[in-house]
C-alpha positions in Angstrom: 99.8 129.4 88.6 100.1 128.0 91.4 103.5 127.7 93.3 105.1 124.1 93.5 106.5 123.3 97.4 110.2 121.6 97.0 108.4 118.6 97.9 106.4 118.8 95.2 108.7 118.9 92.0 110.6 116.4 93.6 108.0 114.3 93.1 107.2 115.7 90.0 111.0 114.8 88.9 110.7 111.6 90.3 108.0 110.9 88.0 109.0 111.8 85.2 112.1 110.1 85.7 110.2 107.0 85.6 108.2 107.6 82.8 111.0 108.2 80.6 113.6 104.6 81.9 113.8 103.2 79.1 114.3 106.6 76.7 117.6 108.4 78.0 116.6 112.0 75.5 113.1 112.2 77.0 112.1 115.5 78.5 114.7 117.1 81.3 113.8 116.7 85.1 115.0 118.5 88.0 116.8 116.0 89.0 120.6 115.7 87.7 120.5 113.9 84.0 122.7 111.6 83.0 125.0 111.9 79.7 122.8 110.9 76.5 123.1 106.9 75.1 125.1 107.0 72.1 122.5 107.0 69.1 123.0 102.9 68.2 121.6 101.8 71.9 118.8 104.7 72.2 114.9 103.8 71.7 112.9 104.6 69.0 110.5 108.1 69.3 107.3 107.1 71.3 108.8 103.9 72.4 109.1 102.4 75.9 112.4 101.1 75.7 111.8 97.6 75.0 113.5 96.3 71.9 116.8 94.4 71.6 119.2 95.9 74.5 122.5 96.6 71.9 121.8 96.7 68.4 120.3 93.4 68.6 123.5 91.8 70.1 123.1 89.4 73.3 123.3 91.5 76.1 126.3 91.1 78.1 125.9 88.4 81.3 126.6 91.0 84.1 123.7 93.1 82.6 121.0 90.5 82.9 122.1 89.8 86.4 122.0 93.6 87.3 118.4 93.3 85.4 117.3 90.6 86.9 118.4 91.5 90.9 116.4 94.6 90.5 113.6 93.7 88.6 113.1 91.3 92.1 114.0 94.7 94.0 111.6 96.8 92.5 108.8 93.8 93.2 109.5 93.9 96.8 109.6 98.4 96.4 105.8 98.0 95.6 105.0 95.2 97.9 106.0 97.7 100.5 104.6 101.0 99.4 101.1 98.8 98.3 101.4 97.3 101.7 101.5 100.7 103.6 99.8 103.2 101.5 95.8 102.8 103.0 97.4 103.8 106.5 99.4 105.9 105.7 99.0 109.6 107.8 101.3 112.0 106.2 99.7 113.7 102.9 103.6 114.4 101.7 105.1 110.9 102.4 101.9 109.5 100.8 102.4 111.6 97.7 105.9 110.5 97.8 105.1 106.1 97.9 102.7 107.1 94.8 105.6 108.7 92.8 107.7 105.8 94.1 105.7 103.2 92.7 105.1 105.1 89.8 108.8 105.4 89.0 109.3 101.6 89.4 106.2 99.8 88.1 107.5 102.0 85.0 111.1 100.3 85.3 109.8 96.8 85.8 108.2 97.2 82.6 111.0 98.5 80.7 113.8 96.0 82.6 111.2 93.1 82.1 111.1 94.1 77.9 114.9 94.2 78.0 115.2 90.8 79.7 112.9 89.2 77.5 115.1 90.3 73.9 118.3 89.7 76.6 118.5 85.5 74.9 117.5 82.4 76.4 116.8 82.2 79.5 117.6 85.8 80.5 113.8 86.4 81.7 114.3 84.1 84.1 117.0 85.5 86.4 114.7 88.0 88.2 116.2 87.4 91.5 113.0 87.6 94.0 113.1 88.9 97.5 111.1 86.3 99.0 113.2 84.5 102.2 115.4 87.1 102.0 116.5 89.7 105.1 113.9 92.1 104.3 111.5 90.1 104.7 111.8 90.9 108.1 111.0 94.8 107.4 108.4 94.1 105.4 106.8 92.0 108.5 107.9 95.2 110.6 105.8 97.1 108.1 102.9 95.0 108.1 102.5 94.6 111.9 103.3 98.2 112.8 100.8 100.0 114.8 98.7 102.8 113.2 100.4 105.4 114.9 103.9 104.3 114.3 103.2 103.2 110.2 104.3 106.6 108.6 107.8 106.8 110.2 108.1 102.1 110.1 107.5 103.2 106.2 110.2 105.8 106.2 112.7 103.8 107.5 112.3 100.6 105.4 111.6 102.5 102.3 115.2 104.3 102.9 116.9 100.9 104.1 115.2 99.2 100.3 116.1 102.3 98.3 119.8 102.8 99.9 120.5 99.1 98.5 119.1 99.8 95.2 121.1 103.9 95.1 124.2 101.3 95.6 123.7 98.2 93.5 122.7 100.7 90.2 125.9 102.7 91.0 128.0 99.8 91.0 126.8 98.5 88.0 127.3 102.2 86.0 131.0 101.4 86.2 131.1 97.6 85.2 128.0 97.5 83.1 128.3 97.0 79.7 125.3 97.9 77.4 124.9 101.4 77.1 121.2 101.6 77.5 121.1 99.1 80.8 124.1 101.5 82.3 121.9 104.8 81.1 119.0 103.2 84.0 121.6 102.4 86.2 122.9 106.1 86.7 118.8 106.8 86.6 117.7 104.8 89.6 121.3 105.9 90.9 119.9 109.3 90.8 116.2 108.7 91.9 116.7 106.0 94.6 119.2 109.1 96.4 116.5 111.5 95.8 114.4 109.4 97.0 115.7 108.9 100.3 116.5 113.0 101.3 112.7 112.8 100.5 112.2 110.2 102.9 114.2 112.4 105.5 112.8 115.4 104.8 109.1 113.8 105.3 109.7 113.3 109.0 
């Protein structure tokens, strides 16, 4: 068999991570796992995480808006890494944007289901990056030379993901359904991963 490089199963943890957001008992990673979902809030077998967020119950306001800010974060994650990927030079950092965008076009999908069970009007709180500050990097990104692209892409991707490692960890403290605060300590987890990746690609 052959022998997996750290950077490797990493990536390999990063995925699966992603793969498994909206299921908290799916298979272990290497990265640190959070504490199980009590039993009430936990997706059925084979599911994607989808269905009513508590029981059926409204979900609480302060989850939709964490839902909602980074269902628009995760947007403006693969409008970066799809931006970047075709120049892209490194073979390890590119191998690294695909398990990113892996990880969160699998989130999107789950955070968007939640959202749409969340009550009236919960879908449309995704709060969108467009006019915002990093707009700015993502110009950076898009007018960066070839031979600068690689480390522009570092450095915005670790900015993006920083933001994200701190708004999730935020909301594991305040959060209130069980299964929203689960994918909170996830992309906690990930997004800090993420970035020693980032470093370690230089």
């Amino acid at each position: 068999m052959p022998r997996r490089t750290p950077l490797a199963s990493l990536v390999a943890a990063l995925l699966l991570s992603g793969a498994c957001a909206g299921s908290p008992t799916s298979s272990p990673s290497a990265l640190p796992q959070p504490a199980p979902a009590s039993p009430a809030s936990s997706a059925p077998a084979g599911s994607a995480g989808v269905g009513p967020a508590a029981d059926g119950d409204a979900m609480s306001g302060i989850d939709v808006v964490f839902l909602g800010t980074m269902v628009g974060h995760s947007e403006r994650t693969l409008q970066i890494v799809r931006l970047a990927r075709d120049r892209v030079r490194d073979e390890a950092l590119r191998t690294l944007a695909a398990a990113i965008e892996a990880t969160e076009a699998d989130e999107l999908t789950t955070m968007r289901g939640w959202l749409s069970t969340a009550g009236p009007g919960a879908s449309a709180t995704a709060h969108h990056h467009d006019g915002h500050g990093d707009d700015a990097a993502l110009d950076r990104l898009r007018t960066a030379p070839d031979a600068d692209v690689d480390r522009v892409l570092r450095e915005v991707l670790a900015d993006h993901q920083r933001s994200a490692a701190d708004l999730a960890r935020s909301h594991v403290d305040v959060g209130r359904d069980d299964r929203v605060r689960d994918l909170a300590r996830r992309i906690e987890q990930s997004r800090t991963a993420e970035i020693e990746l980032l470093r370690g690609t230089q």
